[in-house]
N, C-alpha and C positions, 0 to 999 in steps of 0.2 A: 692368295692375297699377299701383299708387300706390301710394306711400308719401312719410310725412311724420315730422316732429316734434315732439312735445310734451311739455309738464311735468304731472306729476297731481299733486293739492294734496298739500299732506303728510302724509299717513297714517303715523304712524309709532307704534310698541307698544313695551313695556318700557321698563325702567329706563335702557338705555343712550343712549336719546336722549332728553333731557326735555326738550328747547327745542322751541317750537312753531315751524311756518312758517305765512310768509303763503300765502295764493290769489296765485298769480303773476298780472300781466295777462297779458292778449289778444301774445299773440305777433305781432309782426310778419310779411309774406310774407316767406322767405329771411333770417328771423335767428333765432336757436338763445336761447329766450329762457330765465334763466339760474337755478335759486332764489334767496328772500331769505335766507340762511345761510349761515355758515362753509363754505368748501370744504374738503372730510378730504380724501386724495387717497386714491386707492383702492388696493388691495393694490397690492406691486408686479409689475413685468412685466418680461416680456426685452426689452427697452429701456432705452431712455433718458428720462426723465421730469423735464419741466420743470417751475417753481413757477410756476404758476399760475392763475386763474380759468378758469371753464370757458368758453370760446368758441363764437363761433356758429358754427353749422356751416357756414358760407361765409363767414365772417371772416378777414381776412388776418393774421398775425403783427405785434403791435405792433412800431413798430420807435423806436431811440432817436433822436432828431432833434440831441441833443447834439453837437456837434463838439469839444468839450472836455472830455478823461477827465478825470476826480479824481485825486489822487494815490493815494491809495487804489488805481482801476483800476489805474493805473500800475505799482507795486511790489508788490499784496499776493500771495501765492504764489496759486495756482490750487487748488481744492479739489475735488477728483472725488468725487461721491458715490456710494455703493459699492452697486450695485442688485442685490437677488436675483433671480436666474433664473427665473421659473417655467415649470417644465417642463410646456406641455398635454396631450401624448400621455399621460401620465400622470393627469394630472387628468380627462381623459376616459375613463381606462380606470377611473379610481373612482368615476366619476359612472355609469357604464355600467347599473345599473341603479336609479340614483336617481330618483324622478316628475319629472315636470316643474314643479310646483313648487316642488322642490329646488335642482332648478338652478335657476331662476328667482330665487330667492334665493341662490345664493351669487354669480350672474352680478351682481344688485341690491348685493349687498353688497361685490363686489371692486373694482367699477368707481364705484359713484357717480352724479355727474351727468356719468360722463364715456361713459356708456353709453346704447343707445337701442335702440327695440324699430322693428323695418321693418315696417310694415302696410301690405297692399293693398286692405284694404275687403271679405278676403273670408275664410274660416273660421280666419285668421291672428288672426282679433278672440281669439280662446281666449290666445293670447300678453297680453294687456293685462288679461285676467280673472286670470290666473295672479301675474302683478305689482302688481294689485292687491290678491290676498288676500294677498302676502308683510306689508302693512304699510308698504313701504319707498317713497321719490318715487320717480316715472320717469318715465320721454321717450317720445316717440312720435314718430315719422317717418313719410313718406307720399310718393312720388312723382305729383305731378300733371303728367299727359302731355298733357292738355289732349284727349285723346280716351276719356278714362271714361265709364260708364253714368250716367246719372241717378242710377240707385238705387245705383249707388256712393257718391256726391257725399252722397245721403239717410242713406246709414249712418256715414258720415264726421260727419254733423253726430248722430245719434243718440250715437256712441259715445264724444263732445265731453260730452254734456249727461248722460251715464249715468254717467261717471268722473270727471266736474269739469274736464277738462282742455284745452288748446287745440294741437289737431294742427298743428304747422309743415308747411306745404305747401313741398317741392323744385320748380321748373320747370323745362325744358328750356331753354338759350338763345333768345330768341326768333330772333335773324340766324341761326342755324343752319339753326331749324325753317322761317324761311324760304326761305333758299336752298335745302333740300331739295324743300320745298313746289313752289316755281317752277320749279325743274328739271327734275321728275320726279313732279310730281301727288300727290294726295292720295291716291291707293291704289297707289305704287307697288308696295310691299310684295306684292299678289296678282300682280305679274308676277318682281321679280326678288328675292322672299325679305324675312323680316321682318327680319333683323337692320341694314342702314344705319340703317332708322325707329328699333328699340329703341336703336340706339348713341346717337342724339340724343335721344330724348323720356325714357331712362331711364338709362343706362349712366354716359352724364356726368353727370346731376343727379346720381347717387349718388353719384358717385365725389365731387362737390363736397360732399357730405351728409356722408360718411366723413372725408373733415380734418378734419373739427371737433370726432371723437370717438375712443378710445381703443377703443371694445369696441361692439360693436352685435349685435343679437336677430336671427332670423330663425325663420322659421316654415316651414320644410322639413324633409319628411319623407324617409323612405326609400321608404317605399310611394307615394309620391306619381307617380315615374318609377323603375321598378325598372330599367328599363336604364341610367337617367343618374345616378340618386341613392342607389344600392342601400350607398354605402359614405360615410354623411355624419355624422360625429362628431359628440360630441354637445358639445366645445368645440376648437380648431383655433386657431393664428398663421390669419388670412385669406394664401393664399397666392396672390391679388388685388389687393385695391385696399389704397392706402396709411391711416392712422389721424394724428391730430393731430401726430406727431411726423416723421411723413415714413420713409421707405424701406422695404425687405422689414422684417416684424416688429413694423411698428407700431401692426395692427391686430388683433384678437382677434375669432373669428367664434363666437356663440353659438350653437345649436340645440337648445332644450329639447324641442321635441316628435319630434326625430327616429326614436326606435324607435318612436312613439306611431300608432296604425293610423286611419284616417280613421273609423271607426265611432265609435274611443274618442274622436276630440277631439268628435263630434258630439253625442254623450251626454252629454261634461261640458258642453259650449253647453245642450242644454236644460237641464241636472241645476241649469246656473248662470241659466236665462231671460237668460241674454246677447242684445243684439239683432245680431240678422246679418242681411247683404245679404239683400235681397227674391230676386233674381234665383234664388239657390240653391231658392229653392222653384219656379222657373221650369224645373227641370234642368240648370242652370248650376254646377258642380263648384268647378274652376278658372278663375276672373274674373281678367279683364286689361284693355287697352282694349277698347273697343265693335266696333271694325273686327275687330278678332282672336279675338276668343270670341266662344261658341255652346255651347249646350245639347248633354247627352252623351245620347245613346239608351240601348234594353238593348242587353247585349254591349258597352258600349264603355267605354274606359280613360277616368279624368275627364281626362288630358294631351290626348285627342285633342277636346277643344272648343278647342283654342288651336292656331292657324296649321292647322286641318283641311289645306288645301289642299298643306301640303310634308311631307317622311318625316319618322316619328318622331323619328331621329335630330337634324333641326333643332329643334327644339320645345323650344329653353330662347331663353331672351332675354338672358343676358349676366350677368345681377344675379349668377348662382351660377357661373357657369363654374370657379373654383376646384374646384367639385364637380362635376362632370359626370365620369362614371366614362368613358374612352377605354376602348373593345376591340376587339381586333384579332379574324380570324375565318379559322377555317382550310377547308379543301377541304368537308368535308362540312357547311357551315354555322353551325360551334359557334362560341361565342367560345372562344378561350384565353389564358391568360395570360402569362408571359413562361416560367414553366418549361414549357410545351406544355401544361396540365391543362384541360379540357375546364368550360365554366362554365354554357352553356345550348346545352342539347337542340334538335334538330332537332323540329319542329311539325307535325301530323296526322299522326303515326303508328299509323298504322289500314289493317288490308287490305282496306280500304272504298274507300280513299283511295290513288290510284294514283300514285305516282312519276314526272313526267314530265323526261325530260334536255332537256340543246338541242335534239338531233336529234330529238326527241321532239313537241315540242312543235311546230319548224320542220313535222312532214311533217301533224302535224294543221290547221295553216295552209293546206298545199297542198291539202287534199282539200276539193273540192267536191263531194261527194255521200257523206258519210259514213252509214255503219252505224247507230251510235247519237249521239244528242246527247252533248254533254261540259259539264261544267262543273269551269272550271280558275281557283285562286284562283293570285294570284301575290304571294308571302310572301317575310319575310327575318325567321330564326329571332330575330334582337333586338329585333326593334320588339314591343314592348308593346301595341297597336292590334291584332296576328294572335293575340301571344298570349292576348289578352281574347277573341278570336272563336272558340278551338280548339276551345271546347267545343261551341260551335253549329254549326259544321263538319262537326265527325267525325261527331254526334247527323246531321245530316244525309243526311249519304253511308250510315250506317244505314237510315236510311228508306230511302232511295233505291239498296238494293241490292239487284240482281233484277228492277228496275223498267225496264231497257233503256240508262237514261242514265249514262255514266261519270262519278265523281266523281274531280279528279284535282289535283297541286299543281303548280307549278313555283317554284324559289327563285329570284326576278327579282334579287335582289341582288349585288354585286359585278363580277367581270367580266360577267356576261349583263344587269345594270342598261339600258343604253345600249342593247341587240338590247330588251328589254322594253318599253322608251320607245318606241323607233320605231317596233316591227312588234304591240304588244300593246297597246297604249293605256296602258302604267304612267303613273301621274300620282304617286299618293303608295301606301305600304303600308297596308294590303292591298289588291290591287284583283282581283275579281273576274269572268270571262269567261265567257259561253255560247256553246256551237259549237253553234248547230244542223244538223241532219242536210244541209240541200239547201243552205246556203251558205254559201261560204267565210270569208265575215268575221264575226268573233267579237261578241259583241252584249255589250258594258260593262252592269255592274249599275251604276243610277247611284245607289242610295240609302246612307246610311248607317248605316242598321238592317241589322242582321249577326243576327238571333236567327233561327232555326228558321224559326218560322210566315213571317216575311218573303221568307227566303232560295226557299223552298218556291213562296213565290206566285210570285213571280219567274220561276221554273224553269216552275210550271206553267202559266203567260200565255204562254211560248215554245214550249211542247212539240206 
């Protein structure tokens, strides 16, 4: 994922604003380049709010070089100015079903140029379409990790020349990236987890991104990861990373297309001929760096093209972690919440589909000379990647009843995780096992096509 910064020339309607702006220049790398206009400051907020011009977004706090107050400093009394509150949870509960170009404009209008939209270069482009039709200037951000697609880079420069505007590129430290590099190679990520890589290539460029702005856009949905993002307002204090003013509350987190379903943003992209990433017509969903996505098959969640190789549950990079929904999970699988209420269903429930416990499972390990073949998927009721395959599963174990070969689950998750690893070949959820009849050790599906006809062939190459 990337994202950057940028200003769009000034498009602005009605009577209330009748001063024209200039074409800003070409933005510098790593400076937050600024309009030619009056700064209004933008509504107020639950903060504290200094008089200012707007800063770059890695700009440090001017500071006085004086060593000699006026008298003035000296004696005049101190003047606090008296800031209204505004309460979010509220304004997201009245925005709750407003479009997103509603919000879109009232985010444009309370913030200013002290607000800025996060683009990764990939169906997040609908966010800048959006701010465009309000009328009002805006910014654009972008983190550049130095390991993007080509046609990342290609749509960065398309949606520069489509909107008038110059996306400010974020980098990673380069001494960081180095000593991580040197330490620990260029892929260490496929052996010990994506997050050290994402801390350095995206985590801190943002979080250097975010000083320099009061209120910033995001382009997360709910459907995007229904286990991690199933509860993401549609405005929020960021209860994250800090904004221009420093400490808890000084940053306001946006999300216009949050209720909004991945069909519907695609529909307004064409409805708008907006240009978007090549890749997506390549089966690329969810784009991030090069090394980390991949193209989603049928049967699978668009989350599961990023970090395939670890469980569901890893599979955010840090940018949102404020939102990432924690749940706990009790004896039969479910999650629950803090009053015990049950939030997601146990997976393949079908009496196609056979129940296997430890003991279960451990004595079908021991037989060398089984009865019938087996095939045993091994699932954890929250991952998103099992639940996208249920249907091809059960539809499966249909066919295949009557037919000699057991269809059967076991939940590898929680305490049985670690026995699953070792003795079953779990890598990441869902993985999938064939026992054939004459030998003991279980034969891994290696592909990650999960639909019917695939699973089928599979089974019948083995039988």
């Amino acid at each position: 994922m990337a994202f950057s910064v940028a200003s769009s020339p000034a498009a602005v309607h009605g009577s209330s604003m009748s001063s024209a702006f200039e074409q800003p220049r070409a933005a510098q790398f790593g400076a937050f380049q600024p309009f030619d206009r009056p700064h209004v400051p933008p509504a107020a907020v639950g903060f504290s709010r200094r008089r200012c011009a707007v800063k770059a977004l890695n700009a440090e706090p001017k500071r006085n070089d004086s060593i000699v107050p006026s008298a003035a400093t000296l004696f005049a009394p101190e003047v606090v100015e008296k800031v209204e509150v505004e309460d979010y949870e509220k304004l997201a509960e009245e925005l709750q079903n407003a479009s997103p170009l509603e919000i879109m404009d009232k985010a444009l209008e309370k913030f200013g140029n002290d607000i800025a939209i996060a683009f990764s270069g990939a169906e997040d482009v609908a966010l800048i379409e959006y701010a465009h039709l309000t009328g009002r200037p805006f910014r654009v951000f972008s983190l550049d990790t130095g390991r993007l697609n080509p046609e990342t880079y290609k749509c960065f420069d398309e949606v520069e020349k489509r909107y008038g505007i110059r996306i400010e590129y974020m980098f990673p430290d380069a001494a960081e990236v180095q000593a991580l590099v040197r330490s620990k190679g260029l892929f260490s990520f496929y052996e010990d987890g994506h997050q050290e890589c994402c801390r350095v290539r995206k985590v801190r460029p943002l979080r250097r991104a975010l000083k320099g702005l009061r209120a910033w856009i995001t382009g997360q949905r709910k459907d995007q990861s229904p286990g991690t993002r199933s509860e993401i307002p549609i405005v929020q204090v960021d209860p994250v990373f800090e904004g221009l003013d420093g400490g808890i509350g000084s940053l306001v987190k946006w999300n216009p297309v949050a209720n909004v379903k991945s069909t519907d943003i695609w529909n307004f992209l064409r409805a708008m001929d907006v240009p978007v990433n090549s890749l997506h017509a390549q089966g690329y969903v969810s784009i991030g760096c090069e090394p980390c996505t991949r193209p989603v098959l049928p049967g699978q969640h668009e989350r599961e093209g990023r970090w395939w190789w670890e469980d569901a549950k890893a599979k955010e990079c840090g940018l949102h972690k404020g939102n990432i929904k924690e749940e706990n999970l009790n004896g039969n699988g479910n999650a629950v919440h803090a009053n015990g209420s049950a939030t997601i269903p146990d997976l393949f429930t079908t009496q196609n589909v056979i129940t296997l416990s430890r003991p279960g499972i451990e004595n079908l390990l021991k037989l060398e000379n089984r009865k019938e073949s087996w095939l045993v998927v091994l699932y954890a009721p929250w991952c998103q990647f099992c639940q996208a395959m249920e249907g091809s599963y059960v539809e499966l174990a249909e066919k295949l009843a009557g037919s000699g070969l057991k269809v059967a689950k076991f939940k590898a998750d929680e305490e049985e995780k670690a026995f699953a690893q070792q003795e079953l070949q779990l890598g990441s959820f869902p993985t999938i096992l064939f026992f054939p009849k004459h030998s003991s050790r279980p034969i891994k599906y290696p592909s990650e096509k999960r639909d019917v006809d695939s699973l089928m062939a599979f089974v019948n190459a083995l039988q």
